[in-house]
C-alpha positions as CSV (number, residue, x, y, z in Angstrom):
1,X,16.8,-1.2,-29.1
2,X,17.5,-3.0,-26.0
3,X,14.8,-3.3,-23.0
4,X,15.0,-3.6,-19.4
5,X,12.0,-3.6,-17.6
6,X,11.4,-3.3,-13.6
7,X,8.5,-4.7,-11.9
8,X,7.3,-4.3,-8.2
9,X,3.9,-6.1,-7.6
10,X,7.7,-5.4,-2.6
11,X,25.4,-9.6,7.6
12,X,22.8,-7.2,8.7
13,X,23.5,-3.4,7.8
14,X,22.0,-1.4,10.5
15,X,20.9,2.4,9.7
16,X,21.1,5.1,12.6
17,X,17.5,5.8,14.3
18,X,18.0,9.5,12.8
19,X,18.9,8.0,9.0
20,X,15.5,6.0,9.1
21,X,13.6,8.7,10.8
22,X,14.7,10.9,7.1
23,X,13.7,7.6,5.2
24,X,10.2,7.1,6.8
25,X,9.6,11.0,6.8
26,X,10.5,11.1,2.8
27,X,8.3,8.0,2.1
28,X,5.5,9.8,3.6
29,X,5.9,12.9,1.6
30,X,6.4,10.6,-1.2
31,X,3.2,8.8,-0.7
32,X,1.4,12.3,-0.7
33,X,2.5,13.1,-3.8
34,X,2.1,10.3,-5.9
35,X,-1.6,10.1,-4.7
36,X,-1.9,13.4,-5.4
37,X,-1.1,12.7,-9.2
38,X,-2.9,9.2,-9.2
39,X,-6.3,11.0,-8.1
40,X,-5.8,13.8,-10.6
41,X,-5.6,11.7,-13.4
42,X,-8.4,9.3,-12.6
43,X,-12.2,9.9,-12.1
44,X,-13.2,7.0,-10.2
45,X,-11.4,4.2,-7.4
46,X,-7.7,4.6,-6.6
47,X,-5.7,2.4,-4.8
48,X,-2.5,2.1,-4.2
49,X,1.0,1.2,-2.9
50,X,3.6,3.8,-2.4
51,X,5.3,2.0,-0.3
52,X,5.5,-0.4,-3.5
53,X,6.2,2.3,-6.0
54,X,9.2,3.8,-3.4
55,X,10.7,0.3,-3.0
56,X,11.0,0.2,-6.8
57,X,12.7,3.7,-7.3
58,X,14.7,3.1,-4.1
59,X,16.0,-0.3,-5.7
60,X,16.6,1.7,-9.2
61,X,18.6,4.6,-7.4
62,X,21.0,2.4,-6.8
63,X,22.2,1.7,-10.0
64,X,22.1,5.7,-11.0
65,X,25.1,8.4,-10.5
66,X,25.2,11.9,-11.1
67,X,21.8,14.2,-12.0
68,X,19.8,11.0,-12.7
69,X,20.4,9.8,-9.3
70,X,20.0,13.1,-7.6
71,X,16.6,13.4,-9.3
72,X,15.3,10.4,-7.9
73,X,16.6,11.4,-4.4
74,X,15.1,14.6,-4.9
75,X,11.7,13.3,-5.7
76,X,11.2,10.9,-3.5
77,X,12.4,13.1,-0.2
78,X,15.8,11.3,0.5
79,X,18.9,12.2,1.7
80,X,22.2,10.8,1.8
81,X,24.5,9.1,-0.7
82,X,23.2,5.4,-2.3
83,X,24.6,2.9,0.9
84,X,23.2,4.8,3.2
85,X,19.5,5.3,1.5
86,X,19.8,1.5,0.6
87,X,20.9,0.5,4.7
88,X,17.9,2.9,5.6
89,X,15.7,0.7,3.6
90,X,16.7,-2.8,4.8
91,X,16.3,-1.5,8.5
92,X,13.0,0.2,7.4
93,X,11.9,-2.7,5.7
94,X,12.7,-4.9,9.0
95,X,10.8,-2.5,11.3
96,X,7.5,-2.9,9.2
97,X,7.7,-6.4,9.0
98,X,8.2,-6.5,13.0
99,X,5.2,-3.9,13.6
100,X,3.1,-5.9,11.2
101,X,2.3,-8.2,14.3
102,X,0.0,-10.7,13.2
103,X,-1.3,-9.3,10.1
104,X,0.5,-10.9,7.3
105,X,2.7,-8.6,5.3
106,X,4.6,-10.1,2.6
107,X,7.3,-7.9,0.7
108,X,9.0,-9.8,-2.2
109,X,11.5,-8.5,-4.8
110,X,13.2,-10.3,-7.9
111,X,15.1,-9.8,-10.9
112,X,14.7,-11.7,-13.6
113,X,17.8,-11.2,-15.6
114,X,18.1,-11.4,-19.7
115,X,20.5,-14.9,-20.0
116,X,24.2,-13.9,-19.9
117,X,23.6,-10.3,-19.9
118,X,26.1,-8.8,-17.1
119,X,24.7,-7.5,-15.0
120,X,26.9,-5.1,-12.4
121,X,27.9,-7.2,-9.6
122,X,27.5,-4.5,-6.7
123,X,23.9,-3.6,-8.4
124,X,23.4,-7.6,-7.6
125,X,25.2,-7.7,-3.9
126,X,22.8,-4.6,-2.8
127,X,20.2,-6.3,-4.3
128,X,20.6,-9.2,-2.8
129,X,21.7,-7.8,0.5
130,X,19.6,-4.6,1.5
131,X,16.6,-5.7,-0.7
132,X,16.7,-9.4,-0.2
133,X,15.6,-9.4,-3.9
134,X,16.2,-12.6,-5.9
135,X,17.6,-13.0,-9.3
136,X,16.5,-15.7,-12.0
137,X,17.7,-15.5,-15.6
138,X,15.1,-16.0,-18.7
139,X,14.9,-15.3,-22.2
140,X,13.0,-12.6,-23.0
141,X,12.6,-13.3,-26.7
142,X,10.5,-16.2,-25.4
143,X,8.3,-13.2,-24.3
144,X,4.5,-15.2,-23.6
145,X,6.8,-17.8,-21.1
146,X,8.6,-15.5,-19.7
147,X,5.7,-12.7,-18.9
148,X,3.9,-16.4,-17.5
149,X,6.7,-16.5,-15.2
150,X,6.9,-13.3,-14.1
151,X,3.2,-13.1,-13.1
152,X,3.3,-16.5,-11.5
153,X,5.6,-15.0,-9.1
154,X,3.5,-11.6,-8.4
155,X,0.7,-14.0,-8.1
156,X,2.4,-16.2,-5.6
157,X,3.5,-13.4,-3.6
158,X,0.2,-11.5,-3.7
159,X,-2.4,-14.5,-2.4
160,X,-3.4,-14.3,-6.3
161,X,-4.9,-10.7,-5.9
162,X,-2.6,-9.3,-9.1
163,X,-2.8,-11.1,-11.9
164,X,-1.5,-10.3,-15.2
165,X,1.0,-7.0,-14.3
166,X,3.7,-8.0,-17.1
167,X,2.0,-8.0,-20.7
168,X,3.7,-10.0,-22.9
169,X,3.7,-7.6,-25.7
170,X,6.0,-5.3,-23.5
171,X,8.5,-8.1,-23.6
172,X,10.9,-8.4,-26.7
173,X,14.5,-9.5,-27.7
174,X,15.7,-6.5,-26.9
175,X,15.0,-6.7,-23.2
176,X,17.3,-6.9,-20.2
177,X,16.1,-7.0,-17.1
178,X,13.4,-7.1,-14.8
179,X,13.0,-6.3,-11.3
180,X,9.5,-7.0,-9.7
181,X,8.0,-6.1,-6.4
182,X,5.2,-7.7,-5.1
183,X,3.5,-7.3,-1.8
184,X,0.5,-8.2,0.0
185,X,-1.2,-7.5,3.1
186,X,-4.3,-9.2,5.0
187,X,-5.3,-8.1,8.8
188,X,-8.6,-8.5,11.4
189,X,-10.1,-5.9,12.9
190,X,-9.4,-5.3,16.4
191,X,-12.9,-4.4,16.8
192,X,-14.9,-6.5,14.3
193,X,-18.0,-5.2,12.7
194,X,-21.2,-7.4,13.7
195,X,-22.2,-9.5,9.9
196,X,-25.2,-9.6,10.5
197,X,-25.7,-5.9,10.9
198,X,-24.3,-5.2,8.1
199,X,-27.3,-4.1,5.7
200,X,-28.0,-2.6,2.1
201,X,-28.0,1.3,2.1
202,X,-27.4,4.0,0.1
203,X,-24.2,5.5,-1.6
204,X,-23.9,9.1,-2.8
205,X,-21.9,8.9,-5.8
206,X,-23.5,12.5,-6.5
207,X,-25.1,15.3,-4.4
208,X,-28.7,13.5,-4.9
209,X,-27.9,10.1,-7.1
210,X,-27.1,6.9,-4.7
211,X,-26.0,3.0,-5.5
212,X,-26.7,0.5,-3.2
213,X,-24.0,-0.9,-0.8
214,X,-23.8,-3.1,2.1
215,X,-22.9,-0.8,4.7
216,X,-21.2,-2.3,7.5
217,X,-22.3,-1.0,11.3
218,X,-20.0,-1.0,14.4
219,X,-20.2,0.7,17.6
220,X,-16.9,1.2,19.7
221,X,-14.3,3.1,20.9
222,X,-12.8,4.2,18.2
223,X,-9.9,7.0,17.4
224,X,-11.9,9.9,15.8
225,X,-11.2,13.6,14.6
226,X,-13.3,16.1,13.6
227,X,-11.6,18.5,11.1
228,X,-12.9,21.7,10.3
229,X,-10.0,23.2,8.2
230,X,-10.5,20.2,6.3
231,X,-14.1,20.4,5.8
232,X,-14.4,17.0,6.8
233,X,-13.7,13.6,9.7
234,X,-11.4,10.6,10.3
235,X,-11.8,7.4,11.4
236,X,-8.4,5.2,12.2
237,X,-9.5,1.8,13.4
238,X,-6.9,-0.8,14.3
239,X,-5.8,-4.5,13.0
240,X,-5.7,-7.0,15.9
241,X,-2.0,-7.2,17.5
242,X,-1.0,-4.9,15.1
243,X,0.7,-1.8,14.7
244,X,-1.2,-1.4,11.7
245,X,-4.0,0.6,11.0
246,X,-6.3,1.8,8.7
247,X,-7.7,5.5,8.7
248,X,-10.8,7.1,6.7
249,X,-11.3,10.8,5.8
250,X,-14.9,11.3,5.1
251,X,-15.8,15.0,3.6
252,X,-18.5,16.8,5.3
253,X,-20.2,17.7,1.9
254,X,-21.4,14.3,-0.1
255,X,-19.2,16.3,-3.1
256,X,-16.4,17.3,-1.0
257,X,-14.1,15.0,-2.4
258,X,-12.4,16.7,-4.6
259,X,-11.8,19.8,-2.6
260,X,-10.5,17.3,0.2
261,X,-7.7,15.6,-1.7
262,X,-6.3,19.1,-2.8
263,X,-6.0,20.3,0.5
264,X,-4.9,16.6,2.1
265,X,-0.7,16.8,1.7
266,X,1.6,15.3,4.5
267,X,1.1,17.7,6.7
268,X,-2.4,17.8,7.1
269,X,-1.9,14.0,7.9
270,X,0.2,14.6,10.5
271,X,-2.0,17.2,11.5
272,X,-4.7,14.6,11.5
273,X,-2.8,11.9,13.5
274,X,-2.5,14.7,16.4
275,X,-5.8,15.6,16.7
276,X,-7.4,12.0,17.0
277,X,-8.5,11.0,20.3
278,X,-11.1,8.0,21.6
279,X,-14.3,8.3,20.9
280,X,-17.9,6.4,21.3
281,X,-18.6,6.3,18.3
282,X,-21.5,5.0,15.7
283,X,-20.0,3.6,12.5
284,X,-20.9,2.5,9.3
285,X,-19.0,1.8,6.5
286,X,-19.6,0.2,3.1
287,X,-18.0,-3.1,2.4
288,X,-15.9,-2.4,-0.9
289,X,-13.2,-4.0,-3.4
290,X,-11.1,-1.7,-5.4
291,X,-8.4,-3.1,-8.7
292,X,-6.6,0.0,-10.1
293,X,-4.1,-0.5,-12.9
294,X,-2.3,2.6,-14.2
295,X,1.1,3.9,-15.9
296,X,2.8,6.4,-13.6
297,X,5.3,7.6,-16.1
298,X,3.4,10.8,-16.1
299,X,2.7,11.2,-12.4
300,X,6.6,10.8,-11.9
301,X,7.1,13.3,-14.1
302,X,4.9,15.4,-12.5
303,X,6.9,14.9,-9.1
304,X,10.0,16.1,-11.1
305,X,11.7,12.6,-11.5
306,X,12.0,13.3,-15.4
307,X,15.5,11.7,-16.6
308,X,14.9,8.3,-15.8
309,X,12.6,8.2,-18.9
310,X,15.4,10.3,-21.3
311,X,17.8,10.0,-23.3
312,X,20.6,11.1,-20.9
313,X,19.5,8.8,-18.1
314,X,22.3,7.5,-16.4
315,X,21.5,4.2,-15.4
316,X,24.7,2.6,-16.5
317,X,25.3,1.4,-13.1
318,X,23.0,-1.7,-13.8
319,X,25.4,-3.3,-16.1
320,X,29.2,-4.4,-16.3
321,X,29.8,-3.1,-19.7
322,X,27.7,0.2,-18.7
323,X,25.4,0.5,-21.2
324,X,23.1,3.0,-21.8
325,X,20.0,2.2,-20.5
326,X,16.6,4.5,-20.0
327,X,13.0,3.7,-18.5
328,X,10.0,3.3,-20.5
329,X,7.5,3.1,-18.4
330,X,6.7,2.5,-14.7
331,X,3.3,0.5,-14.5
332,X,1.5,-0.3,-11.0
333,X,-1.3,-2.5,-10.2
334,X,-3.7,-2.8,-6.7
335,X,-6.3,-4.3,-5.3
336,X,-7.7,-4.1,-1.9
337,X,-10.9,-5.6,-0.3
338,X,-12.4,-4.0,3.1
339,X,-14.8,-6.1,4.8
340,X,-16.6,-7.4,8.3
341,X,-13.8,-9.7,9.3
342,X,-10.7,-6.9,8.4
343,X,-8.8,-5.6,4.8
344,X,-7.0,-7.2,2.2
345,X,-4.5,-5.6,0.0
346,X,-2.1,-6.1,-2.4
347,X,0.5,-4.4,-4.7
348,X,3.0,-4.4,-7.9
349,X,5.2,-1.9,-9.3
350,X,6.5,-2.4,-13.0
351,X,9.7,-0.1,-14.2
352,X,10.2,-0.8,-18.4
353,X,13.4,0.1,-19.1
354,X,15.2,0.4,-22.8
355,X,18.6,0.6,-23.3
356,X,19.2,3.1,-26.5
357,X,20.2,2.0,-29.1
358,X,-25.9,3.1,18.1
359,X,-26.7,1.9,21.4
360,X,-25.6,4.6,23.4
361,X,-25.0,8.0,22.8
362,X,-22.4,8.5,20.3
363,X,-20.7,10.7,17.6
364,X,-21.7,8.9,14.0
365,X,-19.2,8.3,11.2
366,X,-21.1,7.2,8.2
367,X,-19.7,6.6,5.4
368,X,-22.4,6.7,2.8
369,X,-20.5,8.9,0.3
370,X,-16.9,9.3,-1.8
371,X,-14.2,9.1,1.2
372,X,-10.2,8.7,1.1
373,X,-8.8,6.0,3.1
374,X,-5.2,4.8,3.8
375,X,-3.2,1.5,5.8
376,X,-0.3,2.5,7.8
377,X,2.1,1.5,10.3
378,X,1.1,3.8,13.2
379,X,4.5,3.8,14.6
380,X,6.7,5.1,11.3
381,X,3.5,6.4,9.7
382,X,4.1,4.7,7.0
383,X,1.6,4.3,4.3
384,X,1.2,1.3,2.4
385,X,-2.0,2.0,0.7
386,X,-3.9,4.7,-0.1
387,X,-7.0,5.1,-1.9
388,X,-10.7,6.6,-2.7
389,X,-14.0,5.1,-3.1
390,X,-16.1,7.1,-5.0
391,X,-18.5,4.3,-7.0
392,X,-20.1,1.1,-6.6
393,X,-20.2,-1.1,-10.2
C-alpha cells in the first residue's frame, strides 16, 4: 500500500473583491466548526489554527474532481470551481500578510515529493503559483531522515514552537508525498500590560477549586461587550500597527464554559464584533502557554468531509499516472504563549494520505476562570487561532 502524506505546520492572479469576500466568509464558518469539534473531543486546552487546517484542504481540493471535491467545498463553505477557490486564496493570503503590519506572520507551504514519483504537473504549477508552496524530493523509505527533514522545516518556519509533527513511524516505502504547512505568528500589545503588576492569583478551574496563576493587570480603553444572550463578555485588544487582534469571551458563570462554546457559532461572532464599543476598562488576565496536538480525521468527518478518508476518494489529480490515492489521517499541532509584552503562536497541519493498493472608575474584565479566546485579522475577520484555557499544569 502506497502513502502520501500532507503536512501544514501555512504572474499574480487577482480574485474579484466579491470572490474573496465568499473565501473569507467560508473560512470563518470553517473555523467555527472545526473548533466546535476540537472542544468536544477534548477536556482541557485547545488551540488552534484554522486558518492552517483550511490552507491544507484548500491546497488538497485542488487535486480532487467530482463528489470528493465537492465534499471538501461543501465543508469548508466555498464556492466556485478549483482556479477560482485557489486565486481566492493567493489574494487572501496577500491581504493577511499586508494587514499583519508589524506583527510577524509567517505562512510556509512545501511538498516533499517521493523521488521520481510524478507528480501531476498543474497540481505542481498551482502549487507553486497560488500557494507559493515549495517542492523537495526525499526518500521516504529512509523514514527517521526524512521525518528529521520535514520537522526541521516546520521548526524553521515556526521560531521552533512545533517540534516533532511528522512521526517517523507514519513514514514508510510506500509513501508519496507530503505537503506541510507551517505558520507562525508573534505581535506587541498596543496597550502593554504593566510587568510589574502582574501578580499571583487565583484560577477557577471549578466552581470552588482554584490553581495559581500570574494574572496580568491593565487598565485602558479597551473594545468591550457585554453579552447577555451569551451569558457571558468580550475583550478584543489590539497588536501594535496591526490589523490584528486578539478577542476573549469570558462566561459569566466560573462553569459556563461549556454552555458558551455550544451556543458560540459564526454568527454569534459576528454578532459579537457589532456590539463592541470603547470602554474604560479594568483588566486582568492570566499569563498562559497552551501545545495542543490532535488527529482531526474525526472532526472532519463530523463537518461532513468524509471521502477523502475512503476508498472512493478521488484524489487522482495529484499524480500523472492517476493513481488511486486516499487520506489517512489529518494531524495538527499548536502552541501559543500570551504574555505582558503581546502573543505568540504557531501552527501545523498534517494530511496522511495512502494510495490503495483600576485607577478610575471602570467596567472589570477578569479573567480568573475557563475563557475562549481567538487572533484575527479585524478587517477580513479572519481567524487564525482559536482556543480555551480551562487549566493551569
Amino acid at each position: 500500500m502506497l502513502r502520501l502524506v500532507i503536512a501544514f505546520a501555512v504572474c499574480s492572479i487577482v480574485a474579484s473583491v466579491d470572490q474573496t469576500n465568499d473565501l473569507t466568509k467560508g473560512i470563518f464558518s470553517f473555523a467555527s466548526d472545526l473548533y466546535q469539534e476540537c472542544a468536544k473531543s477534548t477536556q482541557g486546552n485547545v488551540i488552534i489554527s484554522p486558518f492552517s487546517v483550511s490552507n491544507a484542504l484548500v491546497l488538497l481540493s485542488q487535486a480532487t474532481n467530482g463528489s470528493t471535491f465537492d465534499e471538501l467545498k461543501k465543508g469548508l463553505h466555498l464556492s466556485g470551481d478549483k482556479a477560482a477557490i485557489a486565486n481566492q486564496f493567493y489574494e487572501h493570503y496577500g491581504s493577511l500578510q499586508r494587514g499583519a503590519g508589524k506583527a510577524t506572520l509567517s505562512i510556509a507551504n512545501q511538498i516533499y515529493l517521493q523521488q521520481d514519483y510524478p507528480i501531476n504537473k498543474n497540481f505542481q504549477e498551482v502549487a507553486a503559483q497560488q500557494f507559493l508552496s515549495g517542492i523537495e524530493s526525499v526518500n521516504f523509505a529512509n523514514k527517521d531522515e526524512t521525518a528529521q527533514k520535514i520537522n526541521r522545516f516546520v521548526e524553521n518556519k515556526t521560531n521552533k514552537r512545533i517540534t516533532n509533527l511528522i512521526k517517523s513511524d507514519s513514514l514508510s516505502a510506500d509513501s508519496r508525498v507530503i505537503l506541510v504547512n507551517a505558520i507562525h505568528f508573534k505581535a506587541e500589545w498596543k496597550d502593554k500590560f504593566y510587568e510589574d503588576s502582574t501578580r499571583k492569583g487565583n484560577f477557577y478551574i471549578s466552581e470552588t477549586e482554584t490553581v495559581p496563576v500570574d494574572l496580568m493587570y491593565n487598565e485602558e480603553w479597551f473594545s468591550y461587550a457585554d453579552l447577555p444572550d451569551l451569558d457571558a463578555t468580550a475583550l478584543k485588544m489590539e497588536y501594535a500597527e496591526s490589523n490584528f487582534s486578539a478577542l476573549f469571551v469570558l462566561p459569566n458563570s466560573r462553569t459556563g464554559l461549556s454552555a458558551l462554546e455550544t451556543k458560540l457559532n459564526s454568527d454569534s461572532l459576528n454578532s459579537i464584533t457589532d456590539k463592541l464599543s470603547e470602554q474604560k476598562l479594568e483588566v486582568w488576565i492570566p499569563k498562559f502557554t497552551v501545545e495542543y496536538e490532535t488527529s482531526l480525521n474525526d472532526a472532519l468527518k463530523n463537518l461532513g468531509i468524509n471521502e477523502i478518508f475512503a476508498s472512493n476518494a478521488n484524489l487522482r489529480g495529484l499524480s500523472e499516472t492517476g493513481d488511486a490515492l486516499q487520506v489517512s489521517d489529518v494531524v495538527h499541532k499548536a502552541f501559543i504563549t500570551v504574555s505582558e509584552g503581546g502573543s505568540e503562536a504557531a501552527a501545523a497541519t498534517g494530511v496522511k494520505i495512502v494510495l490503495l493498493s483600576g485607577s478610575f472608575n471602570a467596567l472589570k474584565f477578569r479573567a480568573d476562570h475557563n475563557f475562549m479566546y481567538y487572533i484575527w485579522d479585524n478587517n477580513s475577520k479572519t481567524i487564525v487561532f482559536s482556543g480555551r484555557v480551562v487549566n493551569f499544569n
